[in-house]
ZATI-430723 format. One record per residue (C-alpha): x, y, z; residue in one letter. Coordinates in steps of 0.1 Angstrom, whole numbers, plus 5000, padded with zeros to 4 digits. Example, Ala and Ser with C-alpha at 12.3 -4.5 7.8 and 13.67 -1.06 7.14 Angstrom:
<fimars>
512349555078a513749895071s
</fimars>
This chain:
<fimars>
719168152788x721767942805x722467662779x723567452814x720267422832x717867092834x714566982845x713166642856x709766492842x708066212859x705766012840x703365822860x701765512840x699765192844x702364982854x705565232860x707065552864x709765662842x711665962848x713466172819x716266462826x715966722801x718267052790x715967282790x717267542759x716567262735x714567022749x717466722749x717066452772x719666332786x718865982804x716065852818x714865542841x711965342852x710365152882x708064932876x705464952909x706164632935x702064572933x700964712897x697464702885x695964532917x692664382901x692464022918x692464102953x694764362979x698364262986x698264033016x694463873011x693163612993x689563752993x688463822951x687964222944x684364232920x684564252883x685864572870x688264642901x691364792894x693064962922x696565052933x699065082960x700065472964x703365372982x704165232950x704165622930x706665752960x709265472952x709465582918x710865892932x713365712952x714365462928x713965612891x715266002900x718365882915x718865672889x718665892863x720666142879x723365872875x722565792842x723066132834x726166222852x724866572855x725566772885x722166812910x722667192917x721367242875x718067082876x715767382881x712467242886x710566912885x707066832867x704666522873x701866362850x699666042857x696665842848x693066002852x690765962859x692965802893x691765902925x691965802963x690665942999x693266053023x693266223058x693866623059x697466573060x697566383028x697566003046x696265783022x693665573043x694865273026x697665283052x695665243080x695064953099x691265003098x691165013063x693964813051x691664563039x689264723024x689064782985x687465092988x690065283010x692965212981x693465422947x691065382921x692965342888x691665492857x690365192845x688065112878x684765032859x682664952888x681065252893x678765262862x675565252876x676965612897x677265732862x674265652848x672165852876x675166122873x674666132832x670366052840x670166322867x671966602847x669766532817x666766592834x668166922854x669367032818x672967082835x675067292816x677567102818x676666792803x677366892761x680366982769x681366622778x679566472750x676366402767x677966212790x680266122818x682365862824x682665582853x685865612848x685466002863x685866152897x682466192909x681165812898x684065692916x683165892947x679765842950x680565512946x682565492974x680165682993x677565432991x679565112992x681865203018x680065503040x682365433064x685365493050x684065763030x683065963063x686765893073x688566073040x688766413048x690266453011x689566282977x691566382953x694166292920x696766092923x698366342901x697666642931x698166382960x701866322944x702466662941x701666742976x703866482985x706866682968x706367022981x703866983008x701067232996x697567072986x696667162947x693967042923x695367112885x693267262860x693366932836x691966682857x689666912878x688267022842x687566692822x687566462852x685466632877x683166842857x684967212867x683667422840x683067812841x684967832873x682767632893x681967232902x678267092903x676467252923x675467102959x671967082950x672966862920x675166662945x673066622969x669766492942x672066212938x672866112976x671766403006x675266303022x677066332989x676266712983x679066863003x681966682992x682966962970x683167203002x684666933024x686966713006x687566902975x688167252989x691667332973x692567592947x692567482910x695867562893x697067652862x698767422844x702567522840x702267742875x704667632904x703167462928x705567472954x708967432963x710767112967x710366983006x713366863023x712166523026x711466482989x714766622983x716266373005x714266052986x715766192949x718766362957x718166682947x717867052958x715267142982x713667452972x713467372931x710167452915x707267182915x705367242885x701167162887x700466852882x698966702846x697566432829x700166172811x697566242778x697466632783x701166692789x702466502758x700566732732x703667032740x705966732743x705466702706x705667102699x701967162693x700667412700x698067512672x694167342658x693767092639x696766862648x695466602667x697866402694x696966052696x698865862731x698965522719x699265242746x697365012771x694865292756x694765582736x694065932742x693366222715x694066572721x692966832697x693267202703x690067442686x689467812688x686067792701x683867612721x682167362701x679767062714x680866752695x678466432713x680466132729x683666352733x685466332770x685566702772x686167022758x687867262785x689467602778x693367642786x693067262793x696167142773x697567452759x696767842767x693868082753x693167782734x689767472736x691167182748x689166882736x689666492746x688366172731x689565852735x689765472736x689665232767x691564952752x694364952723x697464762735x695564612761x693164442734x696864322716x698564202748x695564002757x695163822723x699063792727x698463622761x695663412753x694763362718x698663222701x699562882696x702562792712x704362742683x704563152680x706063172716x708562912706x709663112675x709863382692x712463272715x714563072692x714563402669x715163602704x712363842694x709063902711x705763742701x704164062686x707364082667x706663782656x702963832646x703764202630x705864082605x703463792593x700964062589x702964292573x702964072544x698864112542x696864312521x694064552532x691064262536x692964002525x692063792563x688163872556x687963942595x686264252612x686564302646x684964592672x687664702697x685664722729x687164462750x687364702777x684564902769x684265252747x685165572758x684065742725x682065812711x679665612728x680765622764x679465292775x681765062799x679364762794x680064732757x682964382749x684664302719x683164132686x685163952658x683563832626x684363642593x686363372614x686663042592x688662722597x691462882576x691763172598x694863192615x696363392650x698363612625x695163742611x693163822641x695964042650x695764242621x692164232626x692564352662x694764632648x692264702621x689664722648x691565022670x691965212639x688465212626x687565312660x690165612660x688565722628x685065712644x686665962670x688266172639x684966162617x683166302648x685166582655x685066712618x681466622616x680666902644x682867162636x686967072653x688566992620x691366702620x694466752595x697066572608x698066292632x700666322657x701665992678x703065952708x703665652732x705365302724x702965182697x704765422674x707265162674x705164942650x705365002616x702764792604x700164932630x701065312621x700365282580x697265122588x696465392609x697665642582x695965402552x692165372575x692165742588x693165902559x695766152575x699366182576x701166062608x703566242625x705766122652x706366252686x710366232686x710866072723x710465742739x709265942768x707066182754x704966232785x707966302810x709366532784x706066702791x706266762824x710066872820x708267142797x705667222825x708367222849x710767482825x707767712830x707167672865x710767752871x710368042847x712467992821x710068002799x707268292803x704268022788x703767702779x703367772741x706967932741x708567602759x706567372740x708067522706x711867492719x711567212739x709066982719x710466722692x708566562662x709166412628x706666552604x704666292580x706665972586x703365792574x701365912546x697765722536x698665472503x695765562483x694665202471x694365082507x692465342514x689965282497x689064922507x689465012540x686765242530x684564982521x685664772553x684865092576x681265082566x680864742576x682564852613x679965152612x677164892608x678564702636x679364992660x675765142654x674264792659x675764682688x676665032704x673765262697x670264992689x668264832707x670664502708x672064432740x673664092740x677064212750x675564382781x673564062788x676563852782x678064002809x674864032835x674963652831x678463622835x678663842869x675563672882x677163302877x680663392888x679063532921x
</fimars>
C-alpha cells in the first residue's frame, strides 16, 4: 500500500462537526478541526421567532451540517499541510436517531418559505422526545400483531426512532408531511449532499427504523397505526440500504468546491457516530464492549448469534462490524446530567475558583471528589434526567437523588451524579450477560475518558477493566476507516479496523475493596430503578403531566 495516501472523517455531533485527516497504512491522524453549528440544539423556539417549541423539542438547522464541510475540511487541510490530490476518500457519521423531510431533490423543507416557521418541517435531533405517545401505539400495536420484530429491540422502540418521529409528524403537521417527498437520516441526507446519489445505510435503517430480515414493517402494520401512514416506506423511504464501508458515490463538484478537494474521491456510506467508533478502537471481536461516553452514552457489543436480551436498542447483523450481531444499548443522559448540575446546582464560590485557578468548574469539582471514598457522601442518585434508554426504554422517567442532609455539599452530588451513570451502565452490562452476550472488557471512547476520577469508578462499580480508545476523535477516525474501505484500500472493514484502530489496553482495572461497597450501594440503585422504573409508582410521570399542564 502507498504509505502517502489519506482519508477525511467527519464526525457529526450534538453541537459540532469535527473533521480528522488520517494516513491510512497506520491509522495516524494528522490534524483535525471543528465547527461549532451557528444555531445548535434549537430547543426554545426556531431561529428568527419568538413563539416557545413544546417540552421535549429539540430540532436543528441542516444548513448548519453543510458549513462544517466548508469551514472544518478546509481547515484541516491546512492544519495538516498535506497536499489535496492524497486524500482518497471521505466518510461521514452523525446522531440517530436524527431525521428530517425533504423534497425529491434532497431540499430540506425547512428552507421553504411555507414552512420556515414551522417546527415540524426542521430536523428532529436524536433527542426529540415528543413523539412518545407514537411509540407507545408503535411498541402497543406490535405486541398485539406479535411482530417479529419487536424482541429484537428489547420489547420496545424508542421515541427517539424513525417511525415515532414520522408518524408524529404525520399527525401534527399533515400538511407538511404530505409535502416531504423524502424522510430520511441526517446521516444519508449529508451524504447525498456530497456525491449527489440518495442512500439509506445499513446502521441506522437497521436499529432506527426497524429493517430487519431485509425488509421494513409491513404496510399493513403502518397503516393499523394511521391509513395515510402505511405507504411511507414505498413513497418516502424508497432508496437502497447500503452496506456499511461500500462507496456511496463519488465526490460532486460542488462539494469538492465547498472543502477543497478532489471531485471524484470515494464517499463512504454513511454511519452512526456510536457504530463507527467500535473499529475506531480496533475491535473487531465479542465480548468487548465500546462504551461512547458524552452528552450520552452508547454501548456497542459484537455477539456470534442472535440473542434477545429485553430493553436492548437493537440487535442487527453486520450492523457495526461484518458476519458478526451487532447489539446497542444505551443511556439518554451522562454528560448532559453533569453539565446541568454544573450549570445550575454550584455555588458561586466554585465558578470563582475556577477562574482564579484558570481551570474549569468540573475540574474543579473532580478533584474534590477524587479525595472521596466509595459511600463516603451517603448519596444515591438515578440518572434519568433525560429519560432511560435501557433497559427500560421509557422517555417519561426524571432523575432522583437521595440521602441529601444539611452537610451535603455540591462536591458530593457530583460524585453522586457520576455514581448514578455508572450503576446505570452496569444495569446495561448485567443485562447482556444475564441473556446470553457476555461482557469482558470495557473499551471507552469520547471526551469523558478524560476524567480520571469518573473512569475508576466506572472500572471499581462495573467490575471490568477499561480500555481506552486512543484518539480525541474516535468517531471521525471511524469514518476515515469506513472511507479506507470505500476507496478500497482495504478489502473489509475488519482488515482496516485492525491497522487503522488505536487503543490502550486496561488503563483502569476494578480496586477490589471499592468494589465491593459499591456492591452493596448497587442494590440500593436496583431497588430504586425497579421501584420507580418497572412498579406500579408513577410520580415522576405525574410530576411531569402536572408540570406540562401548568406551563401550558
Amino acid at each position: 500500500m502507498n504509505p502517502d495516501l489519506y482519508t477525511i472523517g467527519v464526525d457529526f455531533g450534538t453541537a459540532s462537526g469535527r473533521a480528522v485527516i488520517v494516513r491510512v497504512h497506520d491509522g495516524l491522524e494528522l490534524a483535525s478541526a471543528t465547527h461549532e453549528y451557528t444555531d445548535g440544539v434549537i430547543d426554545k423556539h426556531l431561529p428568527n421567532s419568538t413563539v416557545p417549541l413544546p417540552f421535549e423539542w429539540a430540532l436543528q438547522n441542516p444548513d448548519d451540517y453543510l458549513e462544517v464541510f466548508k469551514n472544518a475540511v478546509p481547515k484541516v487541510l491546512e492544519l495538516s499541510g498535506i497536499d489535496p490530490k492524497k486524500i482518497i476518500g471521505i466518510g461521514i457519521d452523525f446522531t440517530a436517531c436524527t431525521i428530517l423531510p425533504t423534497l425529491s431533490d434532497g431540499t430540506p423543507l425547512c428552507r421553504l418559505t411555507e414552512f420556515r416557521a414551522v417546527p415540524h418541517a426542521w430536523v428532529k435531533l436524536w433527542k426529540h422526545h415528543a413523539a412518545q405517545s407514537q411509540a407507545d401505539r408503535i411498541n402497543a400495536l406490535a405486541l398485539e400483531r406479535n411482530e417479529f420484530w419487536l424482541p429484537r429491540f428489547g420489547g420496545k422502540i424508542s421515541s427517539e426512532w424513525f417511525f415515532a418521529k414520522a408518524l408524529q409528524l404525520l399527525e401534527e403537521a399533515p400538511e407538511v408531511y404530505a409535502a416531504s417527498e423524502r424522510i430520511l437520516e441526517a446521516a444519508d441526507w449529508v451524504v447525498w449532499q456530497l456525491c449527489g446519489i440518495e442512500t439509506r445505510n445499513a446502521c441506522t435503517a437497521g436499529y432506527k427504523a426497524i429493517y430487519q430480515d431485509g425488509q421494513y414493517p409491513s404496510a399493513e402494520f403502518l397503516g393499523a397505526l394511521n391509513p395515510a401512514f402505511a405507504d411511507i416506506v414505498q413513497t418516502r423511504m424508497n432508496a437502497p440500504i447500503s452496506s456499511l464501508g461500500d462507496k456511496a458515490g463519488e465526490l460532486t463538484q460542488q462539494a469538492a468546491t465547498w472543502m477543497g478537494l478532489p471531485a471524484g474521491i470515494a464517499v463512504a456510506v454513511g454511519n452512526v457516530d456510536a457504530h463507527v467508533t467500535v473499529p475506531a478502537a480496533g475491535v473487531t471481536q465479542t465480548g468487548r464492549m465500546v462504551a461512547i461516553m458524552g452528552t450520552s452514552t452508547c454501548h456497542i457489543l459484537n455477539g456470534q448469534q442472535q440473542n434477545v436480551v429485553p430493553g436492548m436498542c437493537g440487535v442487527v447483523d453486520g450492523g457495526v462490524i461484518p458476519d458478526l450481531y451487532g447489539y446497542e444499548a444505551g443511556q439518554s443522559g451522562v454528560g448532559d446530567i453533569f453539565g446541568w448540575f454544573v450549570k445550575n446546582g454550584v455555588p458561586a464560590e466554585y465558578t470563582q475558583r475556577a477562574t482564579q485557578e484558570n481551570k474549569s468548574v468540573h475540574a474543579i469539582l473532580e478533584a474534590e471528589a477524587a479525595t472521596q471514598h466509595p459511600g463516603e457522601h451517603g448519596l444515591l442518585a438515578l440518572d434519568w434526567h433525560n429519560g432511560n434508554r435501557s433497559v427500560l426504554v421509557d422517555t417519561e422517567l426524571s432523575g432522583l437523588m437521595l440521602g441529601a442532609t444539611l452537610q451535603t455539599t455540591a462536591t458530593d452530588m457530583y460524585r453522586a451524579l457520576i455514581e448514578s451513570t455508572a450503576f446505570g451502565a452496569r444495569v446495561i452490562i448485567d443485562n447482556f450477560d444475564q441473556f446470553g452476550v457476555p461482557v469482558n472488557e470495557l473499551v471507552i471512547a469520547g471526551g469523558l475518558q478524560k476524567n480520571k476520577m469518573l473512569m475508576q469508578i466506572y472500572a471499581d462499580i462495573t467490575g471490568r477493566p477499561l480500555s481506552i480508545v486512543d484518539s480525541d476523535q474516535a468517531p471521525a477516525l471511524g469514518s476515515a476507516i469506513h472511507a479506507a474501505v470505500a476507496a478500497e484500500a482495504y478489502s473489509s472493514i475488519t482488515e482496516a479496523a485492525e491497522k487503522m484502530g488505536k487503543i490502550r489496553q486496561n488503563v483502569y482495572t476494578p480496586i477490589a475493596s471499592h468494589q465491593r461497597i459499591y456492591d452493596q450501594i448497587f442494590t440500593e440503585y436496583q431497588s430504586l430503578h425497579d421501584y420507580f422504573g418497572r412498579g406500579t409508582n408513577n410520580v415522576m410521570k405525574t410530576l411531569k403531566r402536572i408540570r406540562n399542564v401548568e406551563k401550558t
